[in-house]
N, C-alpha and C positions, 0 to 999 in steps of 0.2 A: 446283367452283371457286367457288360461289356462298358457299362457307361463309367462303372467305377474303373476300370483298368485307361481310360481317357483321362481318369482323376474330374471326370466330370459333378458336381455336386447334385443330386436326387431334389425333389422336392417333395413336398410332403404328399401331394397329389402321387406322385410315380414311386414313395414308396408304398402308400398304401396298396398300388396296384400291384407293385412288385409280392407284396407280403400275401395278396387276395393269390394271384398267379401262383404264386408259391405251396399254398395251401389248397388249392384248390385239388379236391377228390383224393385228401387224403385224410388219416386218421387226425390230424390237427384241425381240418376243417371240422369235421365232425364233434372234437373236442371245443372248439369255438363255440359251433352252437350250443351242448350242454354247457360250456359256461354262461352263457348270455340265458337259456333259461333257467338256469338252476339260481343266477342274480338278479332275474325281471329286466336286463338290458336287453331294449331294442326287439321288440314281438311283434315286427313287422316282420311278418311270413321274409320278405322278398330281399331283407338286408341280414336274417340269423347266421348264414354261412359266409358273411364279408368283416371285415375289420374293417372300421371306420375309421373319418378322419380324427374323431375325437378321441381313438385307441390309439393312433399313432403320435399325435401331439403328446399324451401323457406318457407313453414311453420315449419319445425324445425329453421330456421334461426328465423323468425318474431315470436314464440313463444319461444325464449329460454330461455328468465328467467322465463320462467315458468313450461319448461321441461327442465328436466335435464340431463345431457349428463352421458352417465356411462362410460366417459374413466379411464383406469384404472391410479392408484395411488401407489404409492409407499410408505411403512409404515412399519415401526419399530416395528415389535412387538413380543413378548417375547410368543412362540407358550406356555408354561406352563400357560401362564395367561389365555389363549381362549381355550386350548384342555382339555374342562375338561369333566367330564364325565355330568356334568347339560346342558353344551351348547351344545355338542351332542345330550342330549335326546331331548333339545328343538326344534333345528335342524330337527331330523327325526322326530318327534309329527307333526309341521309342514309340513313336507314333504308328510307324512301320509295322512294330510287332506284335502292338495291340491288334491293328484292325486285318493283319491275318491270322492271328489267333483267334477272334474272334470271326472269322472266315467275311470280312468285309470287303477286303481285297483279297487277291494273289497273286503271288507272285511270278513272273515271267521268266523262263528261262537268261534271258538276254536283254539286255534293257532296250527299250524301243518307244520312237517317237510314236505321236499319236496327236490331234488333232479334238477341238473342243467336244465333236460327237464321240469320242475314243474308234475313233477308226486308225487303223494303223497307217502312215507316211513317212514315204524314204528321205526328208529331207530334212532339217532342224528349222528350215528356213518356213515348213507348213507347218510345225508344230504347235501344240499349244502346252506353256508347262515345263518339266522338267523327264529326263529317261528314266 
């Protein structure tokens, strides 16, 4: 779930795993399989308790106006309008609080340089990066 809070877009491969992960060893998985046999879908012993890629395509199909697709777009725009130093900050603020909320980083009492192996350095002049 961390990937959506990056606004990163899933693909169809990592949701199915997400939905398989999800389901897994609980009452839904269980319920998967009685649906696939009580429909004759998929009586391969070794795929009854996984969602397929062909379950997950047909539900992005029958839910699509209500997910939305992130293909990409093409757009005009004038980089001096967006590259400014506020949408920047806002940019990395949010960035920041995803990946310690998602505990990917954390946070340091004190900001402190550090060097490409992240070893700590008292000097801005060894660092690598920003404090």
């Amino acid at each position: 779930m961390c990937m959506l809070k990056f606004r990163q877009a899933l693909t169809s491969a990592q949701i199915k795993d997400l939905v398989n992960s999800a389901i897994d060893r609980t009452e839904y998985q269980q319920k998967l399989i009685d649906y696939k046999k009580m429909r004759n879908i998929n009586q391969d012993e070794k795929q009854l308790d996984r969602v397929s890629m062909r379950c997950v395509h047909g539900f992005m199909k029958w839910w699509k106006h209500v997910i939305g697709s992130m293909r990409p777009k093409r757009f005009e725009l004038d980089r001096s309008q967006w590259a400014t130093y506020s949408n920047f900050k806002e940019m990395y603020d949010a960035l920041e609080e995803a990946m310690l909320e998602c505990q990917i980083a954390q946070k340091l009492p004190q900001p402190t340089w550090m060097d490409k192996e992240g070893n700590v350095v008292q000097s801005e002049a060894d660092a690598f990066g920003l404090p």
